[in-house]
KOLGU-4560 file (N, C-alpha, C; in nm, 3 decimals, padded with zeros to 5 digits):
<recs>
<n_xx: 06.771 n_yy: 07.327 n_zz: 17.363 ca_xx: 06.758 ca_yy: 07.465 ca_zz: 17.399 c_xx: 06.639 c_yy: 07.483 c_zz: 17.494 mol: A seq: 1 type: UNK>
<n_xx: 06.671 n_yy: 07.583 n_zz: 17.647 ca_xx: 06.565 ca_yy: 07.566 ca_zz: 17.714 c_xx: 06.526 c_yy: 07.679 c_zz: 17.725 mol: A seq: 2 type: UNK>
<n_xx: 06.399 n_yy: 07.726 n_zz: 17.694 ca_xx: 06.386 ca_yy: 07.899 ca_zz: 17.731 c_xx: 06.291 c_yy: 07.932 c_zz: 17.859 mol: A seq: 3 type: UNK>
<n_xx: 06.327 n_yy: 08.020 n_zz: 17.960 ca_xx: 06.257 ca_yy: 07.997 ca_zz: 18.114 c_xx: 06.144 c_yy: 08.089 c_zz: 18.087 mol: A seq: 4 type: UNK>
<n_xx: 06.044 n_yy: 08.078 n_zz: 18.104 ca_xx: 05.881 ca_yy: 08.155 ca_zz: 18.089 c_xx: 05.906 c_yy: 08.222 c_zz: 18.243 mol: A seq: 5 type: UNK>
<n_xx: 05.933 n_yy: 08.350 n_zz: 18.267 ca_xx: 05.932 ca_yy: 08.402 ca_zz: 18.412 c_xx: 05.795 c_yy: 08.404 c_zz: 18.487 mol: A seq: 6 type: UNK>
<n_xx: 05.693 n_yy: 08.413 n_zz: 18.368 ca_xx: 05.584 ca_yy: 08.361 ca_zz: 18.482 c_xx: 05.532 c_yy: 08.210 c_zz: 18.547 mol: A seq: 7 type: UNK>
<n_xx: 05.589 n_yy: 08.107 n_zz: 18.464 ca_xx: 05.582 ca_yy: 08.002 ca_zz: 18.470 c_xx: 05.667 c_yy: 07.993 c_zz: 18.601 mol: A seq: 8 type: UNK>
<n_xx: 05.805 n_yy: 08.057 n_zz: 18.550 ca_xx: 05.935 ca_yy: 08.019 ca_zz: 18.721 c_xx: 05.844 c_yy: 08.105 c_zz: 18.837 mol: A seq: 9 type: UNK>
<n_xx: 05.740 n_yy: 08.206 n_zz: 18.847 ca_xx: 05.711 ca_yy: 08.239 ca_zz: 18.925 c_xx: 05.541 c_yy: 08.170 c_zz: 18.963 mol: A seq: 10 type: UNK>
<n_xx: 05.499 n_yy: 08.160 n_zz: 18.915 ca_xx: 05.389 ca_yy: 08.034 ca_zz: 18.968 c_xx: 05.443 c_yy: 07.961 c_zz: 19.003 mol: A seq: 11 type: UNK>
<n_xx: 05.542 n_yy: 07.797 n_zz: 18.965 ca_xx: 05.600 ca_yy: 07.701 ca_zz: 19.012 c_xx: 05.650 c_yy: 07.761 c_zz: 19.199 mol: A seq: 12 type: UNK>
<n_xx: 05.752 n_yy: 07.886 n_zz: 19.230 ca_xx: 05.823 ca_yy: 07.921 ca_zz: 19.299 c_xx: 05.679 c_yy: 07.919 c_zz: 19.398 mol: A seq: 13 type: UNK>
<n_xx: 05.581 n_yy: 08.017 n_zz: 19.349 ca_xx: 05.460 ca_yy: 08.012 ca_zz: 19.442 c_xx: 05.402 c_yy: 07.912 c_zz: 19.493 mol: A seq: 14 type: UNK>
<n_xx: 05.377 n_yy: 07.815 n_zz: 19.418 ca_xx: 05.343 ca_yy: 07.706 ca_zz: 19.421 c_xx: 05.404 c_yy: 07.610 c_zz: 19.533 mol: A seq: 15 type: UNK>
<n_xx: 05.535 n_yy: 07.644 n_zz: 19.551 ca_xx: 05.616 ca_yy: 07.533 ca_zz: 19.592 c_xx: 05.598 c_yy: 07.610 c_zz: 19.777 mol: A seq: 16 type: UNK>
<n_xx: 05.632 n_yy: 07.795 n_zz: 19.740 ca_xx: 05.615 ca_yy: 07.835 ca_zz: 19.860 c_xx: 05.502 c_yy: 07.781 c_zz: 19.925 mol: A seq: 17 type: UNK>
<n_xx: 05.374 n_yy: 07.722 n_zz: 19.884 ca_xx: 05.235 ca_yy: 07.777 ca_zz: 19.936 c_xx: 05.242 c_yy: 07.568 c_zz: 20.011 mol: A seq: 18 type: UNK>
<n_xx: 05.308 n_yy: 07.513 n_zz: 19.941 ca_xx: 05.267 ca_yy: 07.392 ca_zz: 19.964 c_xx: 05.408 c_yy: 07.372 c_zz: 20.107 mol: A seq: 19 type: UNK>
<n_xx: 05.517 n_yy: 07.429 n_zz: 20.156 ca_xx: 05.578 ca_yy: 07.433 ca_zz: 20.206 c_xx: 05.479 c_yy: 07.522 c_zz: 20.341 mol: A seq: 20 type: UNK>
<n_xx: 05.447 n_yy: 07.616 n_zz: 20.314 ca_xx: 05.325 ca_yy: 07.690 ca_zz: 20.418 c_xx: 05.233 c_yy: 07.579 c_zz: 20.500 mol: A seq: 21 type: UNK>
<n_xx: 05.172 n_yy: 07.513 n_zz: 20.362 ca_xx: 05.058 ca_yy: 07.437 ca_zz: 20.442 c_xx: 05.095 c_yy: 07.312 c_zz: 20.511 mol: A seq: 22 type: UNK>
<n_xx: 05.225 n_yy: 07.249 n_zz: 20.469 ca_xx: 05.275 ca_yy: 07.187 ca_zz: 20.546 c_xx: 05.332 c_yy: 07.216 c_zz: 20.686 mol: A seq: 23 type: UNK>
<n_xx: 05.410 n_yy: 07.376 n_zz: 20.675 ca_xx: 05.417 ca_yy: 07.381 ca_zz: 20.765 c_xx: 05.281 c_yy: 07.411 c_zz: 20.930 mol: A seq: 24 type: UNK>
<n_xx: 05.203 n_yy: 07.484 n_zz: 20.852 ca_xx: 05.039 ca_yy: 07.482 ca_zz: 20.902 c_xx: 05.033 c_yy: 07.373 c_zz: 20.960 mol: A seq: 25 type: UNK>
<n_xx: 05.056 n_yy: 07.257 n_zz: 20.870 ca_xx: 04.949 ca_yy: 07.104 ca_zz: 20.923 c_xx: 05.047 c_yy: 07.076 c_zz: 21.070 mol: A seq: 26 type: UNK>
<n_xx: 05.179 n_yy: 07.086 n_zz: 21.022 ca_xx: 05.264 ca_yy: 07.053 ca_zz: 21.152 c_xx: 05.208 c_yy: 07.113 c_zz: 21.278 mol: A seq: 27 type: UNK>
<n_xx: 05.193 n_yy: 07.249 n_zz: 21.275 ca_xx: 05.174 ca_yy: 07.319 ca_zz: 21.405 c_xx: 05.031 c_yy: 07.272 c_zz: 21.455 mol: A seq: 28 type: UNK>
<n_xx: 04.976 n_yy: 07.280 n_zz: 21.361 ca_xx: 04.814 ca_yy: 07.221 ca_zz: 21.416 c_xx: 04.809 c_yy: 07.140 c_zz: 21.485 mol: A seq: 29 type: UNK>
<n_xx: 04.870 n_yy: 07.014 n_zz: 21.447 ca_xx: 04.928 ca_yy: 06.854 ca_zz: 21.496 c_xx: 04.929 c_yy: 06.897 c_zz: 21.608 mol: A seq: 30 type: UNK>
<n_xx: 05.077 n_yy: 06.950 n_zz: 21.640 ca_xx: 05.144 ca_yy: 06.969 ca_zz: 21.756 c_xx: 05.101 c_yy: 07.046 c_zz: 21.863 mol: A seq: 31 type: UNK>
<n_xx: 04.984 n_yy: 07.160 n_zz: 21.783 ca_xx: 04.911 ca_yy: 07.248 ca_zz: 21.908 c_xx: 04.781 c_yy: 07.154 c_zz: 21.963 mol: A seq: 32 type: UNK>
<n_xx: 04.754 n_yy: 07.078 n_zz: 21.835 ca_xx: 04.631 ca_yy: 06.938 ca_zz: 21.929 c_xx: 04.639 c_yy: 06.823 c_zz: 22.048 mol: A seq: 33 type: UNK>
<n_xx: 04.788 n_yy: 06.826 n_zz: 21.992 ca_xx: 04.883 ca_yy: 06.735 ca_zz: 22.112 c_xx: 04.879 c_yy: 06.780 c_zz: 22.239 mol: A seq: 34 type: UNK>
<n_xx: 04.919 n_yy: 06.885 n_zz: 22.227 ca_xx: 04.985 ca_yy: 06.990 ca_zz: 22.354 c_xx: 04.882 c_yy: 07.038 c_zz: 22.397 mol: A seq: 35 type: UNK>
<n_xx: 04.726 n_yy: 07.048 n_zz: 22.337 ca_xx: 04.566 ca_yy: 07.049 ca_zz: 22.414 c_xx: 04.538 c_yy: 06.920 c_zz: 22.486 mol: A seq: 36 type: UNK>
<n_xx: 04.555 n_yy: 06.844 n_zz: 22.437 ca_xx: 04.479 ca_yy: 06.664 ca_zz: 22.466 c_xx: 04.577 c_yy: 06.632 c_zz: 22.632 mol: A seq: 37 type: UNK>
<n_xx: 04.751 n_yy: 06.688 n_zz: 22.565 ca_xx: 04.805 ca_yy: 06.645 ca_zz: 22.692 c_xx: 04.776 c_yy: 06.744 c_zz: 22.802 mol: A seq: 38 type: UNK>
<n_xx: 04.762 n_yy: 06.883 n_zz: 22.815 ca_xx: 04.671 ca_yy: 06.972 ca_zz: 22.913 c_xx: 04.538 c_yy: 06.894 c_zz: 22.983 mol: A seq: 39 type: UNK>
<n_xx: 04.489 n_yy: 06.871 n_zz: 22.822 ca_xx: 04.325 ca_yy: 06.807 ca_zz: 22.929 c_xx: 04.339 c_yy: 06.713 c_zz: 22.967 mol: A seq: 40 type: UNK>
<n_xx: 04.378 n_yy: 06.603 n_zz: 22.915 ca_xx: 04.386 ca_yy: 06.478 ca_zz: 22.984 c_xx: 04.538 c_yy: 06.455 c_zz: 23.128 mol: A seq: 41 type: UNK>
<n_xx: 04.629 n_yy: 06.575 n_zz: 23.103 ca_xx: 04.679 ca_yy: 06.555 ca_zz: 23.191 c_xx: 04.680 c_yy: 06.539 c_zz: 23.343 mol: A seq: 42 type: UNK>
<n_xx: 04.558 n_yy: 06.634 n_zz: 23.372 ca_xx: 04.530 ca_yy: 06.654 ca_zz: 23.536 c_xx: 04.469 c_yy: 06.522 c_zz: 23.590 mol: A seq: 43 type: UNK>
<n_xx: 04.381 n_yy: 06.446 n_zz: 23.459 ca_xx: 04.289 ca_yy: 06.307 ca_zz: 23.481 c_xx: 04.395 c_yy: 06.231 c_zz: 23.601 mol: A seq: 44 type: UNK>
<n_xx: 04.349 n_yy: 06.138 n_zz: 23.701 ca_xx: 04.411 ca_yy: 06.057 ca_zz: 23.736 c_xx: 04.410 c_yy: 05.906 c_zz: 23.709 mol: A seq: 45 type: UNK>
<n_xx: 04.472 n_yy: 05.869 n_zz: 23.534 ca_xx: 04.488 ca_yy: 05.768 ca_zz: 23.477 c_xx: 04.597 c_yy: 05.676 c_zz: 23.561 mol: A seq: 46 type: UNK>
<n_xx: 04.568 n_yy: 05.550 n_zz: 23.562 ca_xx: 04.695 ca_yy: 05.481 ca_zz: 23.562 c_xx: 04.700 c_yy: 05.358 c_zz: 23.448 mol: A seq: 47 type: UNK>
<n_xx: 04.825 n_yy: 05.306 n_zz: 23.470 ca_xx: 04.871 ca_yy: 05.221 ca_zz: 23.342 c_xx: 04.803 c_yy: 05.120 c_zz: 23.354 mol: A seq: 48 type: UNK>
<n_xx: 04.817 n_yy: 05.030 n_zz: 23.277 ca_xx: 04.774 ca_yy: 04.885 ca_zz: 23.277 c_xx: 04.875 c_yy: 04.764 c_zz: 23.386 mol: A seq: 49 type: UNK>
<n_xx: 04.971 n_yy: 04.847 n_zz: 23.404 ca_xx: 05.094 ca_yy: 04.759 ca_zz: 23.488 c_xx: 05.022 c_yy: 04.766 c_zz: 23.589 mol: A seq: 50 type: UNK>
<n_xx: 05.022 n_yy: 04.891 n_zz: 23.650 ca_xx: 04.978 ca_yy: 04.960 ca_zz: 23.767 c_xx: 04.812 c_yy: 04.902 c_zz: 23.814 mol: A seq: 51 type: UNK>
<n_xx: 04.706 n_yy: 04.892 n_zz: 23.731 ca_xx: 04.607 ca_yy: 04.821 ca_zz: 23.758 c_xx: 04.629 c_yy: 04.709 c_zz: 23.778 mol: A seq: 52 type: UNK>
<n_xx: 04.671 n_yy: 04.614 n_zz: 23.701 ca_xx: 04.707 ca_yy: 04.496 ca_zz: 23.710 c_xx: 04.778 c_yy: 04.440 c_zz: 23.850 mol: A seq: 53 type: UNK>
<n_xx: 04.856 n_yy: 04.550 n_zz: 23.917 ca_xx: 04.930 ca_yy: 04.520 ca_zz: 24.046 c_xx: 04.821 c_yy: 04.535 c_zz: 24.152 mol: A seq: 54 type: UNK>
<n_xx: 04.733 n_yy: 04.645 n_zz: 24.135 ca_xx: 04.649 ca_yy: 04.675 ca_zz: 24.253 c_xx: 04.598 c_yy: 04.525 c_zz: 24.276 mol: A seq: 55 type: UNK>
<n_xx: 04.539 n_yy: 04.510 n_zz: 24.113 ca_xx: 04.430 ca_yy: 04.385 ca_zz: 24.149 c_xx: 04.501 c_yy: 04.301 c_zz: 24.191 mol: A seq: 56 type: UNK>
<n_xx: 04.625 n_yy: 04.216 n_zz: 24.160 ca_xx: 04.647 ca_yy: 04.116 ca_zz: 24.217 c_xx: 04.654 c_yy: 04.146 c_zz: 24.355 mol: A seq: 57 type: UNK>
<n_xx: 04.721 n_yy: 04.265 n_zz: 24.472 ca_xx: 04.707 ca_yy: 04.273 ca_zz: 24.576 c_xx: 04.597 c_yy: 04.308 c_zz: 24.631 mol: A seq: 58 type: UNK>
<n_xx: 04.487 n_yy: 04.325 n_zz: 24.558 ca_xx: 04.356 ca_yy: 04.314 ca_zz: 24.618 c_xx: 04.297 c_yy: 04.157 c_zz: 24.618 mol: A seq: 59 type: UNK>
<n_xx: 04.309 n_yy: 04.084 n_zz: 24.534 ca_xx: 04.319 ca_yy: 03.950 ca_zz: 24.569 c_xx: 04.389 c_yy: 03.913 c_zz: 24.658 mol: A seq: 60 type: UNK>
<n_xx: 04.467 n_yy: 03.904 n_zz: 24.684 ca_xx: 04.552 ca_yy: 03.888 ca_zz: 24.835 c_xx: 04.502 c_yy: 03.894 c_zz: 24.971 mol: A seq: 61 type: UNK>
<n_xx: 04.453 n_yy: 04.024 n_zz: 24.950 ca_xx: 04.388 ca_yy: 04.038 ca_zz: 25.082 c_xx: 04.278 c_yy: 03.971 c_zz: 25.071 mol: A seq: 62 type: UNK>
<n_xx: 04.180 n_yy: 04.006 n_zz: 25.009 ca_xx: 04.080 ca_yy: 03.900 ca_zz: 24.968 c_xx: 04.104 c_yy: 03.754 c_zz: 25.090 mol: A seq: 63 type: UNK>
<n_xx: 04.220 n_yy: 03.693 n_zz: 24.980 ca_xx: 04.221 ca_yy: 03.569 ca_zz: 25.062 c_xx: 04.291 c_yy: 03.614 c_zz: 25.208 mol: A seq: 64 type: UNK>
<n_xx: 04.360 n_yy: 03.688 n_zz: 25.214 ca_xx: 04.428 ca_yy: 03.682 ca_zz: 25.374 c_xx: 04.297 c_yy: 03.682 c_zz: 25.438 mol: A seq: 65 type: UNK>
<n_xx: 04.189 n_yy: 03.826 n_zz: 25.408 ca_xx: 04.093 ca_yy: 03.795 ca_zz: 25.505 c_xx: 04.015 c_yy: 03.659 c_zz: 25.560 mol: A seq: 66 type: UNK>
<n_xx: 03.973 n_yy: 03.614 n_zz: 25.456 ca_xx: 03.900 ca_yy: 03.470 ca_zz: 25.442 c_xx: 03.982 c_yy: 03.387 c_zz: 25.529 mol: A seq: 67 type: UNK>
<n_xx: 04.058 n_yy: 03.374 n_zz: 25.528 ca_xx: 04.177 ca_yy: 03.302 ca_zz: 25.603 c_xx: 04.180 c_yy: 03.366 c_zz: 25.731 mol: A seq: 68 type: UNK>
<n_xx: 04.146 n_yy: 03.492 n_zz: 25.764 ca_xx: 04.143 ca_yy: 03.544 ca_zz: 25.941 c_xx: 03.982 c_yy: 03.522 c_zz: 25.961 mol: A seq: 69 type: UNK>
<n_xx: 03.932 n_yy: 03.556 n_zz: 25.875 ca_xx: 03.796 ca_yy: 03.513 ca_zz: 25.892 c_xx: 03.763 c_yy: 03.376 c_zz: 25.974 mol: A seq: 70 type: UNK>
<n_xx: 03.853 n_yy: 03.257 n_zz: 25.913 ca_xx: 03.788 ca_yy: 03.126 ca_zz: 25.930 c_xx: 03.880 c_yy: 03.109 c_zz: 26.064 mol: A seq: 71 type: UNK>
<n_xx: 04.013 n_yy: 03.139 n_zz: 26.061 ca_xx: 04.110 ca_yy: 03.123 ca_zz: 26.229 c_xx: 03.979 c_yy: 03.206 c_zz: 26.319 mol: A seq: 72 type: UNK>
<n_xx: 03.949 n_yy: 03.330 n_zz: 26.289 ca_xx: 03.893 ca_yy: 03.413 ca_zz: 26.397 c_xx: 03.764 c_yy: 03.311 c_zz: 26.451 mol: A seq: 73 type: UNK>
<n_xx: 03.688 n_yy: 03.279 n_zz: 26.348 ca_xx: 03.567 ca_yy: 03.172 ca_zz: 26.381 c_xx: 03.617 c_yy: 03.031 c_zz: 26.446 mol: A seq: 74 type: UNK>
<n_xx: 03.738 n_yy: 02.971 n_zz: 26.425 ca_xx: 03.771 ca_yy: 02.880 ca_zz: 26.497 c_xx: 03.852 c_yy: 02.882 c_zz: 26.613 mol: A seq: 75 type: UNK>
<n_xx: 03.866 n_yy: 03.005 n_zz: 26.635 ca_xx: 03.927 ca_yy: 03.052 ca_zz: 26.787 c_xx: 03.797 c_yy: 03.034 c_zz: 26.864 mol: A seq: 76 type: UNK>
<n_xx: 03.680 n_yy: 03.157 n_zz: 26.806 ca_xx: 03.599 ca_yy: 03.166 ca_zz: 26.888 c_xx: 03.507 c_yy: 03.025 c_zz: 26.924 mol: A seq: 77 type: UNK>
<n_xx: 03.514 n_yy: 02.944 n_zz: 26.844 ca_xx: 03.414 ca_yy: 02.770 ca_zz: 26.840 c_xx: 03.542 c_yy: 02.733 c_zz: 26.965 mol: A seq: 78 type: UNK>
<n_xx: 03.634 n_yy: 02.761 n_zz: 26.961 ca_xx: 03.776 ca_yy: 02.692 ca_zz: 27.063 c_xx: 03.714 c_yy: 02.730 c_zz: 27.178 mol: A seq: 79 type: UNK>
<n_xx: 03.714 n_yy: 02.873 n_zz: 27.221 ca_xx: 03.665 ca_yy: 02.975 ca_zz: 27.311 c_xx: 03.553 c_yy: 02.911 c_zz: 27.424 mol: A seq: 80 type: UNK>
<n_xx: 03.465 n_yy: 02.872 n_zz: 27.325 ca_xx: 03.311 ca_yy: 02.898 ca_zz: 27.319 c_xx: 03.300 c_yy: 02.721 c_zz: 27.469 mol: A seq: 81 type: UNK>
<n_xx: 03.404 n_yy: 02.659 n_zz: 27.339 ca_xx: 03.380 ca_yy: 02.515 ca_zz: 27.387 c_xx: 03.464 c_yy: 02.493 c_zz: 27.553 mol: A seq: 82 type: UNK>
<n_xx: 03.551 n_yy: 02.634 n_zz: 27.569 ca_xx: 03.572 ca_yy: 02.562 ca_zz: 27.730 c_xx: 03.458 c_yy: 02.585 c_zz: 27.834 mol: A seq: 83 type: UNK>
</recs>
């Protein structure tokens, strides 16, 4: 035999409302911190790690291309020099 205490069913009911509230609370918070961070940090001009990684290797590149016109340009001019 079960007998229902109506204040008991109405604390529990409260109870359950209030913890459904603050969950829903925590969600929006989350999601309104998100939707700040991606505002501020959005305008930043980040790039990826792919994207760095590509510059540098084509900045090495040139690197050596120069070195390499560097040393033709100096042995043109020793060519030059010597007629």
């Amino acid at each position: 035999m079960q007998s229902e205490n109506p204040l008991l069913a109405d604390v529990v009911k409260l109870m359950n409302s209030a913890a459904g509230t603050l969950a829903g609370a925590t969600r929006e918070a989350r999601d309104g911190a998100r939707e700040k961070l991606r505002e501020t940090f959005g305008g930043l001009d980040f790039v990826s790690r792919e994207e760095f990684d590509a510059v540098k290797t084509m900045a090495a590149r040139a690197r050596e291309e120069a070195e390499a016109l560097k040393e033709r340009v100096a042995a043109l001019e020793a060519a030059l020099a010597a007629k």
